[in-house]
C-alpha positions as CSV (number, residue, x, y, z in Angstrom):
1,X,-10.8,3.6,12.1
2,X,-7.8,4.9,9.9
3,X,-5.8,7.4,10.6
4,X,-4.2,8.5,7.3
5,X,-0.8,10.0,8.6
6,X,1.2,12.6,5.6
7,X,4.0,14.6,6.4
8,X,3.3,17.9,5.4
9,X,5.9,17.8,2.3
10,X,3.6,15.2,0.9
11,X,0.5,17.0,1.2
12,X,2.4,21.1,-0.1
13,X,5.6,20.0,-2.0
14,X,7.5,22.9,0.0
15,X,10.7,22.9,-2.8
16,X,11.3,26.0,-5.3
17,X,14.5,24.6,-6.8
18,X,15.8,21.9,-9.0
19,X,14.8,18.8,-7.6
20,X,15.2,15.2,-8.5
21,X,12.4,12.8,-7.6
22,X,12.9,9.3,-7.6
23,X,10.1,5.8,-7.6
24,X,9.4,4.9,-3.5
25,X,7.3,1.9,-4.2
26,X,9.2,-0.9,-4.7
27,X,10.2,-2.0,-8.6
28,X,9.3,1.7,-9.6
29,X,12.4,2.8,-11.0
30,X,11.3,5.9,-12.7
31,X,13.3,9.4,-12.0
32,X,12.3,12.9,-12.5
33,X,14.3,15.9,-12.6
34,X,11.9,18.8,-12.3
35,X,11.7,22.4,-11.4
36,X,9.8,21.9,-8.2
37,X,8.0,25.6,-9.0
38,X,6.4,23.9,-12.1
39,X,4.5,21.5,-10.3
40,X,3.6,22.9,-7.5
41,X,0.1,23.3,-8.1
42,X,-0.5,19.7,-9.7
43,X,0.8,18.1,-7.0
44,X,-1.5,19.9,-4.7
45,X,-4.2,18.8,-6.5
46,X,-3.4,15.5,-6.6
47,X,-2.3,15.1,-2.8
48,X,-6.3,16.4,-2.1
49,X,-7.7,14.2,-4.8
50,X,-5.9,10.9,-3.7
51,X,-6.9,11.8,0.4
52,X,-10.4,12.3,-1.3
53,X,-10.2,9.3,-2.9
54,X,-9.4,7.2,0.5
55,X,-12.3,9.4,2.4
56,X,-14.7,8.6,0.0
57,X,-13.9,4.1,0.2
58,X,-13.5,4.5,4.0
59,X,-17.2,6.0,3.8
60,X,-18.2,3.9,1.5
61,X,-17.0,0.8,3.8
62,X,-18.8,2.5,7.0
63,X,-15.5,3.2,8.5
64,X,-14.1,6.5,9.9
65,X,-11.3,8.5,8.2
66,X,-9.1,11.3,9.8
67,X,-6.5,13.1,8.0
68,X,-3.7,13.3,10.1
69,X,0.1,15.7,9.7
70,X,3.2,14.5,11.1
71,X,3.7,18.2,12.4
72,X,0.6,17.8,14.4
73,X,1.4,15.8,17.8
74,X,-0.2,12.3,18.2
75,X,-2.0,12.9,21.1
76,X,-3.3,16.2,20.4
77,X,-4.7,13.7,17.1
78,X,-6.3,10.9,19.8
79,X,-8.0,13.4,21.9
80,X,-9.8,15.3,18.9
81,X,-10.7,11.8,17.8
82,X,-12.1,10.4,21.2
83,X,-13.6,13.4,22.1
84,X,-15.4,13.7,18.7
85,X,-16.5,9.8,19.3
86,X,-17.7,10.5,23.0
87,X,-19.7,13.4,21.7
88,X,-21.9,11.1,19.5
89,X,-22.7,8.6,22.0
């Protein structure tokens, strides 16, 4: 089972201003200063693609994927998933 947990800014990319991005992966120093506006839609796309993308090899490796928001309370989360799980038994 994985739970794949994104808060919502890393799924929409909320911001309308200026905004500097920086590398969160260790050793990536790269930096981006962007209108936020100008890549709203491409970041959308690939937010869905890469979720897509760990659906498809969780699938692929018989285990179950759930899509999960921080804004969405953790047991509200558990009880969809174990009722869902009761319901195929």
């Amino acid at each position: 089972m994985l739970f794949h947990v994104l808060d919502p800014d890393e799924i929409e990319l909320p911001f309308d201003d200026l905004i500097f991005f920086e590398g969160m992966e260790p050793g990536d120093e790269r930096t981006l200063l962007a209108e936020a506006s100008d890549l709203v839609h491409a970041f959308r796309e690939e937010s869905e693609r890469f979720r897509e993308r760990w659906r498809t090899t969780c699938l692929e490796a018989r285990v179950d994927y759930r899509f999960a928001r921080t804004d969405v309370a953790p047991a509200e989360l558990l009880r969809a998933f174990l009722t869902e799980r009761m319901g195929r038994r």
